[in-house]
C-alpha positions as CSV (number, residue, x, y, z in Angstrom):
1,X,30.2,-2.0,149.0
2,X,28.2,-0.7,146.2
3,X,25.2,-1.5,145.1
4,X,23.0,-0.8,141.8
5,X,19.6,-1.4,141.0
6,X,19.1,-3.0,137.5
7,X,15.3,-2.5,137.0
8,X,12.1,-4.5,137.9
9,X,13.8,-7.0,141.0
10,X,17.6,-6.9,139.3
11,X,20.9,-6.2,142.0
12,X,23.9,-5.8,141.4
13,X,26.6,-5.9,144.4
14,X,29.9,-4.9,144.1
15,X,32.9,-5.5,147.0
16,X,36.9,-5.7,146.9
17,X,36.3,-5.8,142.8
18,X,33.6,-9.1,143.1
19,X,29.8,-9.1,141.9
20,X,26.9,-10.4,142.7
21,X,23.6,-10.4,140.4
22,X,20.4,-11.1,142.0
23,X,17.1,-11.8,140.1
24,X,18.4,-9.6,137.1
25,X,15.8,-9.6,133.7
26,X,17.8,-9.5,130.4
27,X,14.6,-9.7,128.6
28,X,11.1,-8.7,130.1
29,X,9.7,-9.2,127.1
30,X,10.3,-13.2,127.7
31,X,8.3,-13.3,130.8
32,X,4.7,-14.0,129.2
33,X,5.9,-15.4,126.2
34,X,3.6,-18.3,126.9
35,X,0.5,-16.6,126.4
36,X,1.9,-15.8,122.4
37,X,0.1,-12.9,120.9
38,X,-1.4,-11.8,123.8
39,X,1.0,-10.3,125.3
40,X,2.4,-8.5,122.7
41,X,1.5,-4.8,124.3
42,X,2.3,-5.4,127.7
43,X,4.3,-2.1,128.5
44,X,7.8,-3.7,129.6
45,X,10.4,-2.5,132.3
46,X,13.2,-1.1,131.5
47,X,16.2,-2.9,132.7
48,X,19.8,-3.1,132.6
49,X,22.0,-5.9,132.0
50,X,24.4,-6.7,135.1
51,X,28.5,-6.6,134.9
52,X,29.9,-9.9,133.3
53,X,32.0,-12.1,135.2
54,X,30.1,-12.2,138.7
55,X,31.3,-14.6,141.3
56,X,27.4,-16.2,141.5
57,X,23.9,-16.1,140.8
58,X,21.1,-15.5,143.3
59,X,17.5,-15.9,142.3
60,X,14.8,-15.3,145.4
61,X,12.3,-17.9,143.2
62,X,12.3,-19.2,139.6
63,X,9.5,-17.0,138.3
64,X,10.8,-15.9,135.0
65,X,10.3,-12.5,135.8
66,X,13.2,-13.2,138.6
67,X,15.1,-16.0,137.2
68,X,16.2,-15.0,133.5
69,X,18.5,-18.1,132.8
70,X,20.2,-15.7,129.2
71,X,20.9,-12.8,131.7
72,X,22.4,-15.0,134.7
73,X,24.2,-16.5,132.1
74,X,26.1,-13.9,130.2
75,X,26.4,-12.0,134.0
76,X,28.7,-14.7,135.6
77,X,31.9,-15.7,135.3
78,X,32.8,-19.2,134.3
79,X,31.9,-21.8,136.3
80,X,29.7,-19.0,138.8
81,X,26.6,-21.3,140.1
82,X,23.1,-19.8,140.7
83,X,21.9,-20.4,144.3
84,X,17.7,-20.2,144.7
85,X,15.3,-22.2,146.1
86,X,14.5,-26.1,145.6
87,X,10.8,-26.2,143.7
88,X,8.6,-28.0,146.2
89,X,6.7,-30.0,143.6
90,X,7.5,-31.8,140.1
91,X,5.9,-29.8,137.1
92,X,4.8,-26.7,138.6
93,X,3.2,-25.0,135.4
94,X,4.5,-21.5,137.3
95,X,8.2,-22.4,137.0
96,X,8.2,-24.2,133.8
97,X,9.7,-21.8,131.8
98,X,12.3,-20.5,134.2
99,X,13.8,-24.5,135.0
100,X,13.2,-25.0,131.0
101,X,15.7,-22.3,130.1
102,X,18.1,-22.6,133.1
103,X,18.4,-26.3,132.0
104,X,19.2,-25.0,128.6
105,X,21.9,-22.9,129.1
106,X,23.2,-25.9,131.4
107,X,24.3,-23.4,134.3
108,X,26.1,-24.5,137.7
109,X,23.1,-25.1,140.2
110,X,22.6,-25.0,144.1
111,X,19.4,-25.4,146.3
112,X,19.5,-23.6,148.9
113,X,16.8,-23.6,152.4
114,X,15.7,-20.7,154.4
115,X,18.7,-19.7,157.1
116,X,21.2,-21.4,154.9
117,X,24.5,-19.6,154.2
118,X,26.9,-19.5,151.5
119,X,30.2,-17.9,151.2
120,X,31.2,-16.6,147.5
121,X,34.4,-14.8,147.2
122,X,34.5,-11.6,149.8
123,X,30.5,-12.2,150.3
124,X,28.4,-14.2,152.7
125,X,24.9,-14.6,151.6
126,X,22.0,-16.3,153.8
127,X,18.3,-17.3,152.1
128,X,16.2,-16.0,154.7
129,X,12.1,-16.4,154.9
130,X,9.9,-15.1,152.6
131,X,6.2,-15.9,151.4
132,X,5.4,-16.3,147.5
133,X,2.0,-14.9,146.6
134,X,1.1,-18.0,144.3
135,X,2.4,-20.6,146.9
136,X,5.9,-21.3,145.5
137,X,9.3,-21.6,147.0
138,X,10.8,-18.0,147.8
139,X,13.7,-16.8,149.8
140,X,14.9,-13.0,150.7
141,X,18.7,-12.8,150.2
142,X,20.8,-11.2,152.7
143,X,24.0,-10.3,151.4
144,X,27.0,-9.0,153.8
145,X,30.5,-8.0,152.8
146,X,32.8,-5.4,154.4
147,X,31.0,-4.5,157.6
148,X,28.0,-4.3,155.5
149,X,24.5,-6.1,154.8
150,X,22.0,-5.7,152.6
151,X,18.7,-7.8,152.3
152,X,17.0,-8.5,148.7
153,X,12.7,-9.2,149.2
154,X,12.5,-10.6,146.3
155,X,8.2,-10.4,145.4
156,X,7.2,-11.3,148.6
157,X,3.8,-10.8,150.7
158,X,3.5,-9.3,153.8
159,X,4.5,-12.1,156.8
160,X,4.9,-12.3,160.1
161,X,8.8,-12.8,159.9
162,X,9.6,-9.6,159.6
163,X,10.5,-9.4,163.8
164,X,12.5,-12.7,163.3
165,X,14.2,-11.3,160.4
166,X,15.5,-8.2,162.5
167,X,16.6,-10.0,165.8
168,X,17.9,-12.8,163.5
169,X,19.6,-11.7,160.7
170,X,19.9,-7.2,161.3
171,X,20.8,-4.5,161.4
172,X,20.1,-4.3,157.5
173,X,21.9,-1.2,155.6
174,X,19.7,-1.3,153.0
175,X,16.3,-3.1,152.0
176,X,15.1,-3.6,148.7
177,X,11.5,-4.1,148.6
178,X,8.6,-4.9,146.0
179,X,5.8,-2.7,146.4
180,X,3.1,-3.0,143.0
181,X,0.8,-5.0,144.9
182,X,0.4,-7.4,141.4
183,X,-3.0,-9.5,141.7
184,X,-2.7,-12.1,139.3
185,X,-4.9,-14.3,137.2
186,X,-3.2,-17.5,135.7
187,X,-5.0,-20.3,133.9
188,X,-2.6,-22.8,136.4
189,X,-4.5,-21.3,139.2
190,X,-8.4,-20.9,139.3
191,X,-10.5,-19.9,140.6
192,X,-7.8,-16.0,141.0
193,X,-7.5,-14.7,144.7
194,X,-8.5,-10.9,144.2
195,X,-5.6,-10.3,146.8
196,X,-2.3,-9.2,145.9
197,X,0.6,-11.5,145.5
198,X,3.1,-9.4,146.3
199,X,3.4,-6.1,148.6
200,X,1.5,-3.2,148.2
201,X,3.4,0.1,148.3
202,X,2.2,0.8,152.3
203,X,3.3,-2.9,153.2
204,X,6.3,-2.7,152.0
205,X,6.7,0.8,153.6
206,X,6.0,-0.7,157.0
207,X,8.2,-4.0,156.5
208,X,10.8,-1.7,156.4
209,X,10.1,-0.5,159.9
210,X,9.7,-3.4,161.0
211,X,12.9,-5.0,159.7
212,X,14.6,-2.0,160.9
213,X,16.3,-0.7,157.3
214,X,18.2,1.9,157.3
215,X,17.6,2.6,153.6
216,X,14.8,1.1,152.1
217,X,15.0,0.9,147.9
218,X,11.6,0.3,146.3
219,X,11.9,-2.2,143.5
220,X,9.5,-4.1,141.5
221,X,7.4,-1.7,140.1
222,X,7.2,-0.1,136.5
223,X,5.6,-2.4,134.1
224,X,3.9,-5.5,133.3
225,X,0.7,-4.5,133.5
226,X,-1.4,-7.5,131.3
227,X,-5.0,-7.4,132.0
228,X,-6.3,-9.5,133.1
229,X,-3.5,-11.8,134.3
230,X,-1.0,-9.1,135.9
231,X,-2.4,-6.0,137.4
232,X,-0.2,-4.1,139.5
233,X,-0.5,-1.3,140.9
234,X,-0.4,1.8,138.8
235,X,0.8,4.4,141.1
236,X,3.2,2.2,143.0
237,X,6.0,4.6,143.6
238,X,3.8,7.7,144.6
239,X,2.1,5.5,147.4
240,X,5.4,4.1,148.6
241,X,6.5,7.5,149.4
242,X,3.5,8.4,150.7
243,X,3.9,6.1,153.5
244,X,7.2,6.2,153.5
245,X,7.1,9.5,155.2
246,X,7.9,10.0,158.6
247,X,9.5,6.7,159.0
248,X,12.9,5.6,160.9
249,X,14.5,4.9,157.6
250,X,15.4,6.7,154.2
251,X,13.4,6.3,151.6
252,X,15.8,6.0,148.5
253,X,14.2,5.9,145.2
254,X,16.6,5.2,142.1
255,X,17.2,4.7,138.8
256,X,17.4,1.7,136.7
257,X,21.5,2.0,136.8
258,X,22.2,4.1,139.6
259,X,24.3,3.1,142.6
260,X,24.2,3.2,146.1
């Protein structure tokens, strides 16, 4: 199996010549387009696209930061569906732009709940728990081919699954996990929580103890900063590795690009 980081929460997975692309961004520079002008200097990061012609789709949520409907689309083959989470309410403001543009390009759909697999091609991929930091439907994707697994944390929080997750679901080969602690302030939710609404750098250092990783790949860092709706952490990979040290696990920093 191979795997490649694409930038920001993009993986690709490669087995017996089939793909998968999860959360890959075509287009960061689409992600606040609804705040116009504003965002016209938020510092973007850098990305690359996925290999056409994978078997499926999996989004963790349909934040549009994570569910780029243009990149899923020219990454899968014809007739590939996308897999994510159901949206728990009608009209969420949050995923409005992400359901807008996957209806547009008028892709192959599934819903999918926490625990629930599905087989695509030489891959078996489970949704397993996760916690969104605004309160919306997330999923971590666990992804096994070939003898082995690897688990995708989307931009969760820290929860108390992680034990479940290990007993559950492990060993895990690999981990990617977000770590730019992003405390966010939208006009869809006032008054802001001043907490974070996805992992700091140490969290995600200790989930992946705690899910017992062998690898753990830090993702989700590198850009976006948009004061004052977005402010992640600035020093996100220096504090990951920080508390990284010492750990049962290998702490495996990469490039936009570059396999595993």
């Amino acid at each position: 199996m191979q795997v490649r980081w694409l930038g920001w929460a993009g993986v690709e997975i490669e087995h017996e010549g089939e793909t998968l692309a999860i959360d890959p961004l075509g287009d960061p520079g689409g992600t606040f387009a609804g705040f116009g002008a504003a965002a016209t200097d938020v510092e973007l990061p850098p990305v690359v696209p996925p290999t056409d012609g994978a078997a499926a789709g999996l989004l963790s949520h349909l934040h549009r930061d994570h569910a780029d409907a243009a990149a899923l689309a020219a990454a899968l083959a014809p007739g590939a569906a996308v897999h994510h989470p159901a949206p728990a309410e009608p009209d969420n403001l949050a995923l409005a732009q992400a359901e807008h543009e996957l209806e547009t390009t008028k892709l192959a759909r599934r819903s999918i709940a926490p625990w629930e697999s599905v087989e695509v091609g030489p891959f078996t991929c489970t949704a397993l728990p996760a916690v969104d930091g605004l309160g919306d439907p997330q999923v971590s994707w666990l992804v096994e081919g070939g003898g082995s697994r690897v688990l995708h944390l989307g931009d969760t929080v820290f929860h108390g699954a992680w034990w479940q997750l290990a007993r559950r679901a492990g060993p895990f080969d690999i981990a990617f996990a977000p770590i730019n602690g992003a405390v966010v302030d939208f006009p869809h939710q006032q008054p802001p929580s001043p907490l974070p609404a996805t992992m700091e750098p140490e969290q995600a250092a200790l989930a992946g103890e705690l899910l017992g990783a062998r690898t753990v790949v830090p993702m989700h860092y590198g850009g976006f900063a948009f004061e004052r709706h977005y402010r992640p952490v600035a020093d996100a990979l220096e504090r990951f590795e920080q508390a990284a040290r010492g750990r049962p696990y290998r702490a495996a920093p990469v490039a936009p690009g570059e396999a595993l």
